[in-house]
N, C-alpha and C positions, 0 to 999 in steps of 0.2 A: 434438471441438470442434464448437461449433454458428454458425451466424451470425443476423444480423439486419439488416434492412434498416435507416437512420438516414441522413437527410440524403442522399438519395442516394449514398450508401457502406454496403457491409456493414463490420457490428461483429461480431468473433469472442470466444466466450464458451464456458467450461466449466460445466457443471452437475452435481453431484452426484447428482443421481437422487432425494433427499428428497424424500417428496412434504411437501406444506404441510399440516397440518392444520385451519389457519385461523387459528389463533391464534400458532403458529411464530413466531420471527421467521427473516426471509429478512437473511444473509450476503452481502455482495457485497465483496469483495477487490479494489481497486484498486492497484494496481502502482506502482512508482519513476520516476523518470526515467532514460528509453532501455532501461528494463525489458519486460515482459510476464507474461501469466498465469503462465505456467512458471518464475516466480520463486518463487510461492508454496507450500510443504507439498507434496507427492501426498497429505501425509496428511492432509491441508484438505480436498483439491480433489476427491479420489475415494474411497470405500468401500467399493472393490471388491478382495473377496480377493485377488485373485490377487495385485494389484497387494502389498498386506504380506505375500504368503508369498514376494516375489522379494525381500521384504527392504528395500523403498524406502522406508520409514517409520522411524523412530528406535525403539529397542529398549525405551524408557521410555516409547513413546506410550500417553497412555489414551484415546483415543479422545474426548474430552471434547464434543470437537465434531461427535460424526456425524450424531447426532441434528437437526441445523437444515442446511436445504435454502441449500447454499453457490453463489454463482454468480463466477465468475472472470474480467475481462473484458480481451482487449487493446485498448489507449486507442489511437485513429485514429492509423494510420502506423505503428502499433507490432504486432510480430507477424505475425500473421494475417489485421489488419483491414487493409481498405481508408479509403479518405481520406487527411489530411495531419495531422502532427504539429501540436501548438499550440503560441503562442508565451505564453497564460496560464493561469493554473490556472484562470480564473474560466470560462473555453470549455470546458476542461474539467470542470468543478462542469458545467455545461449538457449537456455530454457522457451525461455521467452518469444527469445527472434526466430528457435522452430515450431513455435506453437504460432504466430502472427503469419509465418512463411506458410503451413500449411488450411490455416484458413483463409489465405489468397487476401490479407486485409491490407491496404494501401493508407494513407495518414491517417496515422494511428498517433492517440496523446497518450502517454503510459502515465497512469495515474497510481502511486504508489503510497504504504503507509510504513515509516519507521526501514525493517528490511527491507521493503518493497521500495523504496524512494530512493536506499541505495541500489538496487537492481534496476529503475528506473534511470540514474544517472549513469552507470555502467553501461547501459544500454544508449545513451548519449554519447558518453566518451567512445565507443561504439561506430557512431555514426552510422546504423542499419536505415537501408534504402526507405523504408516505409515510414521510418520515426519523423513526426515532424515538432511536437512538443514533450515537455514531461512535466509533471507535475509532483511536487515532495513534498508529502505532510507527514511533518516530525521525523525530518528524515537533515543528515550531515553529509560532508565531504567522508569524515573519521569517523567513525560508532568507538566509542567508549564502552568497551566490556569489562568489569574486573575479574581478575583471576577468583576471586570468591564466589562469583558468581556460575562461571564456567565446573568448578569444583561442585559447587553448592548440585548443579542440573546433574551429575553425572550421581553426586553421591546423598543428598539429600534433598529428591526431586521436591517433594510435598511442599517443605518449608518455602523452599528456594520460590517455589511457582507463586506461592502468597507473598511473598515478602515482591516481588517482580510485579506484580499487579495492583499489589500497595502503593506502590511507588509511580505506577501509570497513570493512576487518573485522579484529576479533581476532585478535593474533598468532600463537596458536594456533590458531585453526579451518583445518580439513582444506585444503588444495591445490586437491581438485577444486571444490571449492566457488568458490575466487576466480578459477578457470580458466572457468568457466560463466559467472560474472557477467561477466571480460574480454569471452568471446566474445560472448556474447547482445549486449551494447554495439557492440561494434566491428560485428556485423550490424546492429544499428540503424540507424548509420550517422551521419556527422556531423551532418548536418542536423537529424534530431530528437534526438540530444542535446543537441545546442543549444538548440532552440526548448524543450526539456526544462528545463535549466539556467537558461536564461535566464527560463523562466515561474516557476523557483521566486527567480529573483535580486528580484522586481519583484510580490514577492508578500509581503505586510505587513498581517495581521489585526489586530499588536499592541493598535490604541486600537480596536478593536471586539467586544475579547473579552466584555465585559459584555453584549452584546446576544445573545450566545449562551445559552438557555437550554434545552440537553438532556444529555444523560448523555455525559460523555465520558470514556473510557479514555487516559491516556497510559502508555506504556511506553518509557522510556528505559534508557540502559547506562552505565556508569562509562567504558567504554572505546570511545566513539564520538566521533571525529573529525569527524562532518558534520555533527551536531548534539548538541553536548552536553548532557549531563544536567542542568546547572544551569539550561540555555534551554527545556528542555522541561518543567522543575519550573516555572521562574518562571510559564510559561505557565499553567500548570497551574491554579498558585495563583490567578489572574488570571478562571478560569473560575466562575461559576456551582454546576455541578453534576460533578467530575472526579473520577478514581478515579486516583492516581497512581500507578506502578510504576516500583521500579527494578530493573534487573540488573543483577549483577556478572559480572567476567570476560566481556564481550561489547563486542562492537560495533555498528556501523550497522544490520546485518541480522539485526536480533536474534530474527526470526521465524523464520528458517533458523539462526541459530550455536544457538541456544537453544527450539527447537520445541516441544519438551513444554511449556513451563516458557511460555512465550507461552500455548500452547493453555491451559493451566489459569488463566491470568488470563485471559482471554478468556470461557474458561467459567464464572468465579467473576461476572463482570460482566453477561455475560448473562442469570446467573438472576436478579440484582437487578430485572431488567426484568422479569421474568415475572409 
């Protein structure tokens, strides 16, 4: 892990090691609500043997993505970084466009998941000099919060946090996988999963999706609870210039239930750009 000074707080961030060619595009992986980097891939985030011959990579990965210099960042209060959690996506879109401004990165595709896909779109509507795609998995114009939810994080974090990760992933996908997402959360801690939740409850692009005019990926699942697949189509439909996915058999975390199968729409959408 690296850091970077921002606002008088360090920002903590993974980097791949790609170097840029110049023409590259640069990867940047923004995370969930009460998430962090270590949510995303290893097989994203590093392409370092060692790390696939211990096996932490899915058996079917092709590698699609090794080639572009990826950066992974934890969002203020979250992980690694210092600062405070936010209580909107739009501080965070700001977050963002001074964490890219001070590492000098020029096309840049923001690849987001859930919060991150709406901070990824903000950062569209946006229109920052260096953005040239985004990409949204499980991610809407509108985030649906309910008030029992926002209640539940403030005053019955425990419950609320299992019942919230219940509800994220496919009934099949593996144990450890929704054992990590509990913990990583419950370390978070209440207060920025709230200001988390809460900045996606109060977040509403819907009537300004026509002003959006760049390349966007949506990847949705048939079996996502957080955001459904018909809200992430409608969306879709709505946009400019969008490249729509669906999966089956998945849920909310369709970059981890379904890795390979994300990385190669990701890699089919980034060549369009090239």
């Amino acid at each position: 892990m690296a850091e970077i000074a921002l606002n008088e707080y360090k920002l903590s961030y993974s980097f791949n090691g790609v170097s840029n060619d110049g023409e590259s595009i640069n990867l940047l992986l923004v995370h969930g609500a009460g998430g962090q980097e270590l949510d995303w891939p290893m097989a994203w985030r590093s392409v370092n043997d060692l790390t696939r011959s211990l096996g932490l990579t899915p058996k079917d990965h092709g590698g699609e993505l090794d080639n572009y210099p990826i950066y992974s960042l934890d969002l203020p209060g979250h992980g690694k970084s210092g600062g405070n959690s936010q209580s909107s996506v739009e501080v965070y879109a700001e977050v963002i466009n001074d964490f890219v401004t001070a590492m000098n990165l020029k096309n840049v595709c923001v690849i987001g998941h859930s919060m991150g896909a709406s901070i990824a779109l903000n950062a569209a509507l946006n229109n920052y000099s260096w953005l040239t795609a985004i990409a949204m998995i499980g991610g809407a114009s509108k985030m649906i919060v309910s008030d029992a939810i926002l209640d539940g994080l403030q005053n019955h974090f425990e419950s609320t946090i299992e019942n919230i990760v219940k509800y994220s992933w496919y009934k099949d996908t593996g144990a450890f996988f929704k054992q990590k997402a509990q913990q990583r959360m419950l370390e978070a801690g209440s207060q920025v999963v709230h200001d988390d939740f809460y900045a996606c409850s109060t977040f509403d692009l819907t009537d300004r999706l026509a002003e959006i005019d760049l390349p966007v990926l949506v990847i949705a699942s048939d079996y996502d609870r957080m955001v459904p697949l018909k809200v992430s189509q409608h969306m879709a439909d709505q946009l400019r210039q969008s490249t729509f996915v669906a999966l089956e058999n998945c849920g909310h975390f369709q970059h981890i239930e379904q890795t390979s199968r994300v990385a190669k729409e990701l890699a089919a959408f980034l060549n369009k750009l090239n």
